[in-house]
C-alpha positions in Angstrom: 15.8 -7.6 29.6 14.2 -9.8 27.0 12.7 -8.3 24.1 9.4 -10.0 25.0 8.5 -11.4 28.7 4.9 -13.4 29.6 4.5 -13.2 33.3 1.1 -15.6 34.6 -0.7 -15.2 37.9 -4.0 -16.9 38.9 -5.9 -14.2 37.8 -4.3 -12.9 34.5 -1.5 -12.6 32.0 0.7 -10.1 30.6 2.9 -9.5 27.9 5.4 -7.2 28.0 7.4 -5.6 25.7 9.7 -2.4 25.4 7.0 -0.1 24.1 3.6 -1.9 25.1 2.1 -4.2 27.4 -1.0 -6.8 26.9 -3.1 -7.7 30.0 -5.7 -10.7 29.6 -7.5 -12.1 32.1 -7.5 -15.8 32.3 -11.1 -16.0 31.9 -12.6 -13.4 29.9 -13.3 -11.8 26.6 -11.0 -9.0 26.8 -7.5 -7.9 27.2 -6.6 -4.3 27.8 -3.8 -2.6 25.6 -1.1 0.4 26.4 1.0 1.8 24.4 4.2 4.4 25.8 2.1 4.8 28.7 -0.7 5.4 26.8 -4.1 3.1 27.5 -6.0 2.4 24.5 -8.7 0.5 26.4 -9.9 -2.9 25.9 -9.5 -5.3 23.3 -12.0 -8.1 22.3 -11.4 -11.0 22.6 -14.1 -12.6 20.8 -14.5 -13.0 17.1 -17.2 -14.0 14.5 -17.3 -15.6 11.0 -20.6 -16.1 10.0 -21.8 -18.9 7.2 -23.9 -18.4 4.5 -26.7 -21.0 6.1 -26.3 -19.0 9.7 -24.6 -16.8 12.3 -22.0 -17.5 14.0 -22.5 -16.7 17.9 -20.3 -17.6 20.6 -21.6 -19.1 24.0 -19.1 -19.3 25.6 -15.4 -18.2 26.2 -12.1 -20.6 27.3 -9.8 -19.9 29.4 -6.4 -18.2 27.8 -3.7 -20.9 27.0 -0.4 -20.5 26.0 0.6 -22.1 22.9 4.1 -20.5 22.1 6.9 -18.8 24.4 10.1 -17.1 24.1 12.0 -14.1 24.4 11.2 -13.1 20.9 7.3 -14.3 20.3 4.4 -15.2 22.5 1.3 -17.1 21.5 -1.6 -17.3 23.3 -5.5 -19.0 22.6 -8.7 -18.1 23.6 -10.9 -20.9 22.9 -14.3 -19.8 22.3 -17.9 -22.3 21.7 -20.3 -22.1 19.0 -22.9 -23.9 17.1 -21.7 -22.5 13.9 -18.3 -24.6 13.6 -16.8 -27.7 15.4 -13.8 -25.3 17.1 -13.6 -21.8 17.2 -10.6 -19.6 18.6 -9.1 -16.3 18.7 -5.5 -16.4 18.5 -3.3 -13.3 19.9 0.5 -13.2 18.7 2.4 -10.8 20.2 6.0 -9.9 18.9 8.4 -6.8 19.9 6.8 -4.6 17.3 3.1 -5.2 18.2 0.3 -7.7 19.1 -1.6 -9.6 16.4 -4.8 -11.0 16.5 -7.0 -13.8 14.1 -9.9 -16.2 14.5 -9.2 -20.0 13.7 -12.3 -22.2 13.0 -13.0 -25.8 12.3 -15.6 -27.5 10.2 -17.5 -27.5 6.9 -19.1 -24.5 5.8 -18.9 -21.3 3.4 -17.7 -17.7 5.0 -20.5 -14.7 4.6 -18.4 -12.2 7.1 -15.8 -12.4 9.6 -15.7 -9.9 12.6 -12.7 -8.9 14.9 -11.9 -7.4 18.1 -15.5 -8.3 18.2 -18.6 -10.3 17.5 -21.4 -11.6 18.5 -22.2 -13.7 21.6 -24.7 -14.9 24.0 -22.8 -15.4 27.6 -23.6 -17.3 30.6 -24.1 -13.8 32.3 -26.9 -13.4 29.9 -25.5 -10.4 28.3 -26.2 -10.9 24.4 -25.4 -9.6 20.9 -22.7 -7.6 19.6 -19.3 -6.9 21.9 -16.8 -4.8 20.6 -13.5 -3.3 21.7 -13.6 -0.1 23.5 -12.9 2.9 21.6 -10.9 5.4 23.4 -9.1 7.4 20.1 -10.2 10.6 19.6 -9.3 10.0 15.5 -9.0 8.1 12.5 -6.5 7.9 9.3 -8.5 6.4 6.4 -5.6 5.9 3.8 -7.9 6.1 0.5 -9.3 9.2 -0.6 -13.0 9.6 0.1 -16.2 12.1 -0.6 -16.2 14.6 1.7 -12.9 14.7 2.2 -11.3 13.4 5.2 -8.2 11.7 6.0 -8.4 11.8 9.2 -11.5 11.9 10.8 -13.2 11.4 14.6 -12.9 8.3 15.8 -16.8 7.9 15.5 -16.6 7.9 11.9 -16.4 4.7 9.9 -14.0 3.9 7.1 -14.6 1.3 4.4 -11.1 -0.1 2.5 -12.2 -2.2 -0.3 -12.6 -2.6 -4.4 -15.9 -2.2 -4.3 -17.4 1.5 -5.3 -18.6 4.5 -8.0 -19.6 7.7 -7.8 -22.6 7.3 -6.6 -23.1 8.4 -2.4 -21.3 6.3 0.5 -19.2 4.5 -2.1 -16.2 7.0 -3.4 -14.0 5.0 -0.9 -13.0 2.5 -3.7 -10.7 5.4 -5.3 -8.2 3.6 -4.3 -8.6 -0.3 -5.0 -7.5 -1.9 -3.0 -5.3 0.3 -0.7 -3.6 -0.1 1.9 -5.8 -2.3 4.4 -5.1 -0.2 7.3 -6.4 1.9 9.5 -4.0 4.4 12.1 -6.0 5.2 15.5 -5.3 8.4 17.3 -4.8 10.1 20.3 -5.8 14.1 19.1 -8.8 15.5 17.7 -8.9 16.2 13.4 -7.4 19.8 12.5 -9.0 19.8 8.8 -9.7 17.8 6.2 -5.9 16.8 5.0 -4.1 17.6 7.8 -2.9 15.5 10.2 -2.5 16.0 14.0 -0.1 15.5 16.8 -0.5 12.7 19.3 -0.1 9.2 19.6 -1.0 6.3 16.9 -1.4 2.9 16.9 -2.2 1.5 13.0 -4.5 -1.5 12.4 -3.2 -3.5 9.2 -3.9 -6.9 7.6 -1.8 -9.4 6.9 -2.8 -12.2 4.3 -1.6 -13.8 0.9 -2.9 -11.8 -1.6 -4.3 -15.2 -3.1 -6.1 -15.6 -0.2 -8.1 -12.1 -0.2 -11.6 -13.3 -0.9 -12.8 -10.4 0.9 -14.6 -7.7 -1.3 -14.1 -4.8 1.6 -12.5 -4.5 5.3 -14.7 -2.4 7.2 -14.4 -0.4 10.7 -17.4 0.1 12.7 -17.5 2.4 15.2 -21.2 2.4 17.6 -21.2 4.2 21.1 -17.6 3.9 22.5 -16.8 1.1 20.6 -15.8 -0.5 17.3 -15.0 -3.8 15.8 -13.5 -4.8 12.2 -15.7 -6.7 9.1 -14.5 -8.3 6.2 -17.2 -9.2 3.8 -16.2 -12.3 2.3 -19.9 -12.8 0.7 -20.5 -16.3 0.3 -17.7 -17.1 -1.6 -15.1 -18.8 0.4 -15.8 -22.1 1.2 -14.1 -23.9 4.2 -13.6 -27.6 4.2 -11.8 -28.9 7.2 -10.5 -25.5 8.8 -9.6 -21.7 8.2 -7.7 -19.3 9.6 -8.9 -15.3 9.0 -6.0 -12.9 7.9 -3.9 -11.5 10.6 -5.0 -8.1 12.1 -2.1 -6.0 13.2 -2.0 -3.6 16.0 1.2 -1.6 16.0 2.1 1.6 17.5 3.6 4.4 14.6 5.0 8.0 15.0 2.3 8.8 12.7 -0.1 8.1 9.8 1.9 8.0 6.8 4.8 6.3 9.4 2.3 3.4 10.1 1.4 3.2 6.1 5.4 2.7 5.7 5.8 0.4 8.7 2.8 -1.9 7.1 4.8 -2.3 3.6 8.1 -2.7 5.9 5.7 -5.5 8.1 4.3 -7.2 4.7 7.6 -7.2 3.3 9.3 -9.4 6.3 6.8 -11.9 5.6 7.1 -12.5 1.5 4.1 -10.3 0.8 5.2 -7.4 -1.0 5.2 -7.8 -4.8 7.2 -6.5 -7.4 7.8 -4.5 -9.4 8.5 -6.9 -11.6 10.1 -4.7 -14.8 12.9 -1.5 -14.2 11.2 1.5 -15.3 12.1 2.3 -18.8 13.2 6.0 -19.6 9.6 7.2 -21.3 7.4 6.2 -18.8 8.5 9.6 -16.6 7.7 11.8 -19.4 5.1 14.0 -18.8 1.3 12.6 -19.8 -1.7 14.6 -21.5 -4.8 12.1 -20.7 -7.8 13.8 -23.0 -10.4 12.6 -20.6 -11.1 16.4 -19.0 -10.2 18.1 -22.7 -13.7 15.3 -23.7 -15.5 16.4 -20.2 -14.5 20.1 -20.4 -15.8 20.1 -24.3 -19.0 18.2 -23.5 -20.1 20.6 -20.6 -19.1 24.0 -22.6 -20.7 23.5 -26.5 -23.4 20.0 -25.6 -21.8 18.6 -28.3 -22.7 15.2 -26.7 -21.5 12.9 -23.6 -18.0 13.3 -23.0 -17.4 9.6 -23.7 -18.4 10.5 -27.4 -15.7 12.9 -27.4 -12.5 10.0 -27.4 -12.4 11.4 -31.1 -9.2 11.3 -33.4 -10.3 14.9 -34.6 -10.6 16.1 -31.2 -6.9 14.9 -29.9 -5.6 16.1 -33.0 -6.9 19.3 -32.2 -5.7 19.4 -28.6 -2.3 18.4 -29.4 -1.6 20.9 -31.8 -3.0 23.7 -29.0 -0.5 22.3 -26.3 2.4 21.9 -29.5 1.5 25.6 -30.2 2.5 26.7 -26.4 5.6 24.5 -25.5 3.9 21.7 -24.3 5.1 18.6 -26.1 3.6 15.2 -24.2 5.7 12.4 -24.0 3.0 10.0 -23.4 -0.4 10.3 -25.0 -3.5 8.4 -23.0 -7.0 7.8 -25.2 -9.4 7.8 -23.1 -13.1 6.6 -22.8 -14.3 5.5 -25.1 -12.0 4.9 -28.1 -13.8 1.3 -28.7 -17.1 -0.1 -29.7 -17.5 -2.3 -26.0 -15.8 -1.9 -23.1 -14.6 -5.4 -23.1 -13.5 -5.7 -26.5 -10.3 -4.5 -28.5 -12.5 -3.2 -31.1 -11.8 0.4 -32.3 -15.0 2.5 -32.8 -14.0 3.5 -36.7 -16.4 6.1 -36.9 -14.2 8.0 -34.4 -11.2 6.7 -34.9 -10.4 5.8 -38.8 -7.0 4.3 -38.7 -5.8 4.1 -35.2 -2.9 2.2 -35.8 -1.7 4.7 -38.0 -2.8 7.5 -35.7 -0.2 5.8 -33.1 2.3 5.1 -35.5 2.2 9.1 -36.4 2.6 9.9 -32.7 5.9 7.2 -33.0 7.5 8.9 -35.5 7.1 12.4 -33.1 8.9 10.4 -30.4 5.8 9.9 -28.3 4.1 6.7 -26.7 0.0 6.4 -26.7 -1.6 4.5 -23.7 -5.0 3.3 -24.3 -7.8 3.6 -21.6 -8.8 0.5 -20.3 -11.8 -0.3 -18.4 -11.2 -3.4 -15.7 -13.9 -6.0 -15.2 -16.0 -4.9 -18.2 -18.6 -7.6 -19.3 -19.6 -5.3 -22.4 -19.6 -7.7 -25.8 -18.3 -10.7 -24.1 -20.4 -13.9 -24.2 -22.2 -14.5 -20.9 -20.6 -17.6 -20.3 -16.7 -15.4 -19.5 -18.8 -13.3 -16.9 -19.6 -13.3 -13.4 -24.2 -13.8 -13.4 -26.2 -12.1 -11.6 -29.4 -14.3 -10.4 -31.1 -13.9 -13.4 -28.3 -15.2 -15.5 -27.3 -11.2 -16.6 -24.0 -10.5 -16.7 -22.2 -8.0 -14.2 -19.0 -8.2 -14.6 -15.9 -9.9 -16.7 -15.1 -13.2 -14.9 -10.8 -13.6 -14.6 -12.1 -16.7 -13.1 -12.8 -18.6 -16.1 -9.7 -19.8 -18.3 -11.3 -18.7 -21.4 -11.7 -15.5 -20.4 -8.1 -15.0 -19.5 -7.0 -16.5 -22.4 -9.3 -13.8 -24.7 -7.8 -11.1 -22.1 -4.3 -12.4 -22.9 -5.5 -12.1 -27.1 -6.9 -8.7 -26.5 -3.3 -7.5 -24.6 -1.9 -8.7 -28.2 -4.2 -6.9 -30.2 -3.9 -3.6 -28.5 0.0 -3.5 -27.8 1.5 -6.0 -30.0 3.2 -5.0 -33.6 0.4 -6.7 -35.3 -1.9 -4.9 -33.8 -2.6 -1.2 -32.8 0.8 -0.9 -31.4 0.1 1.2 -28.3 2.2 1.2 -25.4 0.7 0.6 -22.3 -2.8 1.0 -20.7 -4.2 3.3 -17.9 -6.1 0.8 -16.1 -9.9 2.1 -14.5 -12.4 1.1 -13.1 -11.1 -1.5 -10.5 -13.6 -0.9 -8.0 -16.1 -2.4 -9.9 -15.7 -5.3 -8.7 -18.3 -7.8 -8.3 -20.3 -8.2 -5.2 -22.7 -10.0 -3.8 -23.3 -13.5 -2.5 -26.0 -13.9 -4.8 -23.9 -13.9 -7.6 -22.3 -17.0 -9.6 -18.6 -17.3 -10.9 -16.6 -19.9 -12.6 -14.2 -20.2 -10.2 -14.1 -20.0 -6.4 -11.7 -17.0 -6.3 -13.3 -14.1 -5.2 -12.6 -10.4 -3.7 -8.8 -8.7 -3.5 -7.7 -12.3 -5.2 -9.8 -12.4 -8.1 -8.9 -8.2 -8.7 -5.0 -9.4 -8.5 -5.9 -12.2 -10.9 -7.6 -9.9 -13.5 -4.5 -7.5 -13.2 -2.0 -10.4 -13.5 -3.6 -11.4 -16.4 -3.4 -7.7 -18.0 -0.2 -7.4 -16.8 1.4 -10.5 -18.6 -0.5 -10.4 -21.6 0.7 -7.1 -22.2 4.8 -7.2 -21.2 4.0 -10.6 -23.6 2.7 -8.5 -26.2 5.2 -5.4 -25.8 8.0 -5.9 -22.9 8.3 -1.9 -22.7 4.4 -1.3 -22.3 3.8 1.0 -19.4 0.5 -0.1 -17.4 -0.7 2.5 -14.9 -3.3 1.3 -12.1 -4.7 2.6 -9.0 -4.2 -0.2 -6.8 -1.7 1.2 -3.8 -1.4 -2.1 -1.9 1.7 -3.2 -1.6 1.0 -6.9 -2.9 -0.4 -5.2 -6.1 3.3 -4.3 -6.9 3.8 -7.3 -9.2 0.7 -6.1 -11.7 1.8 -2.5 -12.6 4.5 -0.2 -13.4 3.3 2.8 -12.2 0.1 4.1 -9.6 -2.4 7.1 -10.4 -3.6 8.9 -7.6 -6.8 8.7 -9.5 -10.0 11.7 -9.4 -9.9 15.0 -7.1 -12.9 15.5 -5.1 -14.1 18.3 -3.8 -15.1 19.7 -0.5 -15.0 18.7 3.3 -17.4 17.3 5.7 -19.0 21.4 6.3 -19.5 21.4 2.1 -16.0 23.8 2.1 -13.7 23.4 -0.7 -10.6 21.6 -0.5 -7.8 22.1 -2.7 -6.9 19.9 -5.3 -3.1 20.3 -4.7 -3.8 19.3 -1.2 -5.5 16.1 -1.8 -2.7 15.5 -4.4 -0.5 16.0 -1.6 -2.2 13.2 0.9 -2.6 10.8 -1.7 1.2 11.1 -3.4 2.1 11.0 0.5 0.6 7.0 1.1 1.3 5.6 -2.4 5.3 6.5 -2.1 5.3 4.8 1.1 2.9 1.8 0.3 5.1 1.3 -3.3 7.8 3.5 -3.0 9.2 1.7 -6.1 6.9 2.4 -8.1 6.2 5.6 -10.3 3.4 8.0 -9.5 1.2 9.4 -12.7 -0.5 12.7 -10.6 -3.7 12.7 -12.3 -5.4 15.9 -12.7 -8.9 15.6 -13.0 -12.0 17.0 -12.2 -10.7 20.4 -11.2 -13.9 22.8 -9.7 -11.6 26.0 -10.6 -9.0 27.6 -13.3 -7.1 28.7 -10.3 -7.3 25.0 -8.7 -6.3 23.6 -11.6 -3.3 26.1 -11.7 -2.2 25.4 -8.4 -2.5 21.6 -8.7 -0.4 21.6 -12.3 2.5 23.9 -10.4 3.0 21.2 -7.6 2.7 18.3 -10.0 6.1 17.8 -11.2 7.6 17.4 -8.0 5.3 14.6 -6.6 5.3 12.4 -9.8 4.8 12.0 -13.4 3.0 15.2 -14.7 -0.5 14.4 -16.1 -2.5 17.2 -18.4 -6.2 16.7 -18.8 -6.8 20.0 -19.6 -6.2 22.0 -22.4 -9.0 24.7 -23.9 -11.5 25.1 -20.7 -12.4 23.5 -16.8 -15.5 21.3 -17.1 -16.8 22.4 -13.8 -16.6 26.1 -14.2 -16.7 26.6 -17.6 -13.8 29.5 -17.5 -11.1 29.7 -20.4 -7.5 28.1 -20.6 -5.7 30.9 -22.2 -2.2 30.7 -23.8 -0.3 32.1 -20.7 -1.9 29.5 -18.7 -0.6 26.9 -20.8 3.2 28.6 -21.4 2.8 29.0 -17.4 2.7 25.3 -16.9 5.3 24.5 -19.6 7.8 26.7 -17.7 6.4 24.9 -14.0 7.4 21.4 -15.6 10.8 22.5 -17.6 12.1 23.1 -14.1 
């Protein structure tokens, strides 16, 4: 039996293959999916991508054609008209492993969104507006950690995958930035916030050069039975002649963190998977202390000011000698915010820092390595012509875009890491999900999205291996075409509680998130984080796991920021023992 067969009649088409079969009708805007005798309902067919000047709506669907067959890979076309482009099609690629699916369009014009397994239309039947594909899972895997905590979720819940976020409500999804763009459909109800169920799954995964990533987000949108998939590319793509969307793949996988594994595998067939570009050096698995919740935990117990104020030489000096005192001896030393005068500059902030290059060169001659806190896409002190404007001409964001930016970004690696400068040895990279957004806004160049966020980090990334070839840069960007811009991943802040308000523990979010980055870069290190903890007792449990799911990371030393209680001495001996072992 062939690996893949097409049978045609007058009235349909189907693909089969070992595990799945594709039905289409010849005329129609649907094909219906099922998986180890599993049906996951119907497909759509059609597909938008709206321009800036006006929506795109389809008026009417082709019949399927066959572009491509043979034993190993069927191609088919569904043709579909619209007064927004010249040509418009949908595109289904079905292979042994799974079916893929992308709109193709021709003409002039500049991309605002693009939607899949759905869009809008306006048939001869005179049914209108927004199709989608039917929605017959029961759950969800969201692969980047989100407030309230759910990694798997109902079906009925939307998930946002993106670099685009903050604290602030409906936008923690940007922890990660980007992650993994997929999403793992499901056959059984959640069981909790981090656990994950039995059943069937199918995953949902893009495919595109990371070059050609001018989305900001990839969004799933689930309304009444059914769903369809968004990418906002926000005005910032512009289309000459033609343009093809990236490739959505539907795949089935034994499970979640299966289908996050079979993505990477699926990326790395097709030349997509990126670095790591250096071999780790010995000191970058050392164990880190990061001051950042020593500087919150002070802030919240004596006042003595924001906890940014707090990135003090007095204050680390102070902390180090506590840890030194109970056997905890850091290899790798991480200055947090805000050690400089702007965000955007190399500047050291002298009234808290003296002599930082002599500070580092102290912790040298103790056999340790500082990393300095770096925030990404910071416009702070740079002239308004390096940054990404707003519509008043304000800037919002550092511009990678612009060669003279990269070039004072390449300058600024040097003056941080190199031996005429502070001498560090790496950066912790924050703050990627800031990333600019909006199609208001006005850049030097035309890259925009994913791409410009791997152009920002490329640029980091060279200047500083140019600068120091040993310098350890830490990011917390788990996609696997990110490889090529950082050493090692951090699986960045705990949260807190569920969807009902309940706590969740911070050792078993660690747990979820350690579980998708070692399959999404399994080649890279993983720095554990440890930060905000809401209990002594949390941040106990968390610090005893640590060791075995990555680099161990210390943030706390004298007190927990969000419950004020006491870090005694046996807490401290405790988790010198837990990471001896």
């Amino acid at each position: 039996m062939p690996d893949l067969s097409l049978t045609e009649t007058d009235d349909e088409l189907v693909v089969r293959a070992e595990r799945w079969t594709l039905t289409l009708p010849r005329r129609g805007a649907a094909a219906r999916l099922v998986v180890d005798g599993t049906d996951w309902g119907r497909l759509s067919l059609l597909a938008t991508v709206d321009r800036t000047d006006g929506r795109d709506e389809t008026h009417d669907v082709g019949t399927v054609g066959v572009v491509e067959e043979s034993a190993t890979r069927v191609v088919l076309e569904v043709d579909q008209a619209t007064s927004a482009w010249r040509d418009k099609a949908t595109v289904i690629t079905c292979t042994p492993a799974g079916v893929e699916v992308h709109v193709e369009v021709a003409g002039p014009g500049t991309i605002s969104e693009v939607a899949l397994l759905g869009g809008r239309a306006v048939l001869p039947t005179g049914a209108a507006g927004t199709f989608r594909s039917q929605l017959v899972a029961r759950s969800v895997f969201d692969p980047t950690p989100t407030q309230p905590v759910a990694v798997v979720r109902p079906a009925t819940s939307s998930v946002t995958l993106g670099i685009v976020g903050d604290a602030e409500p409906g936008r923690l999804n940007g922890i990660f930035s980007p992650p993994p763009l997929l999403l793992v459909l499901g056959t059984d109800d959640p069981v909790g916030p981090t656990a994950i169920p039995g059943g069937q799954w199918l995953g949902l995964g893009l495919r595109e050069e990371v070059e050609s990533m001018t989305f900001t987000q990839v969004r799933y949108e689930p309304v009444d039975g059914g769903f369809v998939v968004r990418l906002d590319y926000e005005g910032h793509t512009r289309v000459a002649e033609s343009w093809t969307s990236p490739r959505l793949i539907i795949a089935p996988a034994a499970s979640p963190y299966d289908a996050v594994a079979d993505h990477r595998a699926h990326l790395d067939d097709h030349g997509l998977v990126r670095g790591p570009v250096h071999p780790p050096e010995d000191w970058w698995s050392r164990t880190i202390f990061c001051g950042w919740g020593a500087q919150c935990a002070e802030a919240a117990r004596t006042g003595a000011g924001p906890a940014m104020s707090l990135a003090r030489q007095d204050r680390y000096d102070r902390w180090l000698g506590v840890l030194d005192e109970h056997g905890i001896e850091p290899g790798t030393i991480v200055i947090d915010d805000q050690w400089q005068t702007d965000y955007g500059l190399p500047d050291v902030d002298t009234d808290k820092w003296p002599d930082l290059r002599a500070w580092i060169a102290e912790r040298h001659a103790a056999g340790q390595r500082v990393l300095l806190w770096w925030r990404a896409w910071a416009p702070h002190g740079l002239p308004a012509s390096e940054c990404v404007l707003d519509a008043l001409g304000r800037p919002v964001a550092a511009d990678p875009s612009n060669p003279a930016y990269r070039d004072r970004l390449r300058r600024t690696m040097h003056a941080l890491l190199g031996p005429d400068g502070l001498d560090a040895d790496g950066l912790k990279v924050d703050f990627t999900q800031r990333a600019p957004s909006g199609e208001s806004l006005v850049a030097h160049g035309e890259e925009w999205g994913v791409a410009l966020l791997h152009t920002l980090l490329r640029t980091i990334y060279a200047g500083a291996k140019e600068a120091k070839p040993d310098a350890l840069v830490i990011t917390h960007t788990p996609h696997p075409s990110f490889g090529d811009v950082c050493d090692m991943v951090r699986l960045n802040d705990v949260l807190d509680s569920d969807a009902g308000g309940r706590p969740v523990p911070a050792v078993d979010q660690l747990r979820f998130r350690h579980a998708v980055v070692s399959r999404a870069m399994p080649l890279h290190l993983v720095d554990t984080d440890q930060w905000p903890m809401q209990t002594r007792a949390d941040w106990l449990g968390y610090a005893e796991q640590q060791a075995g799911l990555g680099v161990p990371s210390l943030y706390y030393v004298e007190a927990i920021d969000n419950s004020r209680e006491e870090i005694t001495g046996a807490d401290l001996a405790q988790v010198a023992a837990w990471w001896s072992r």
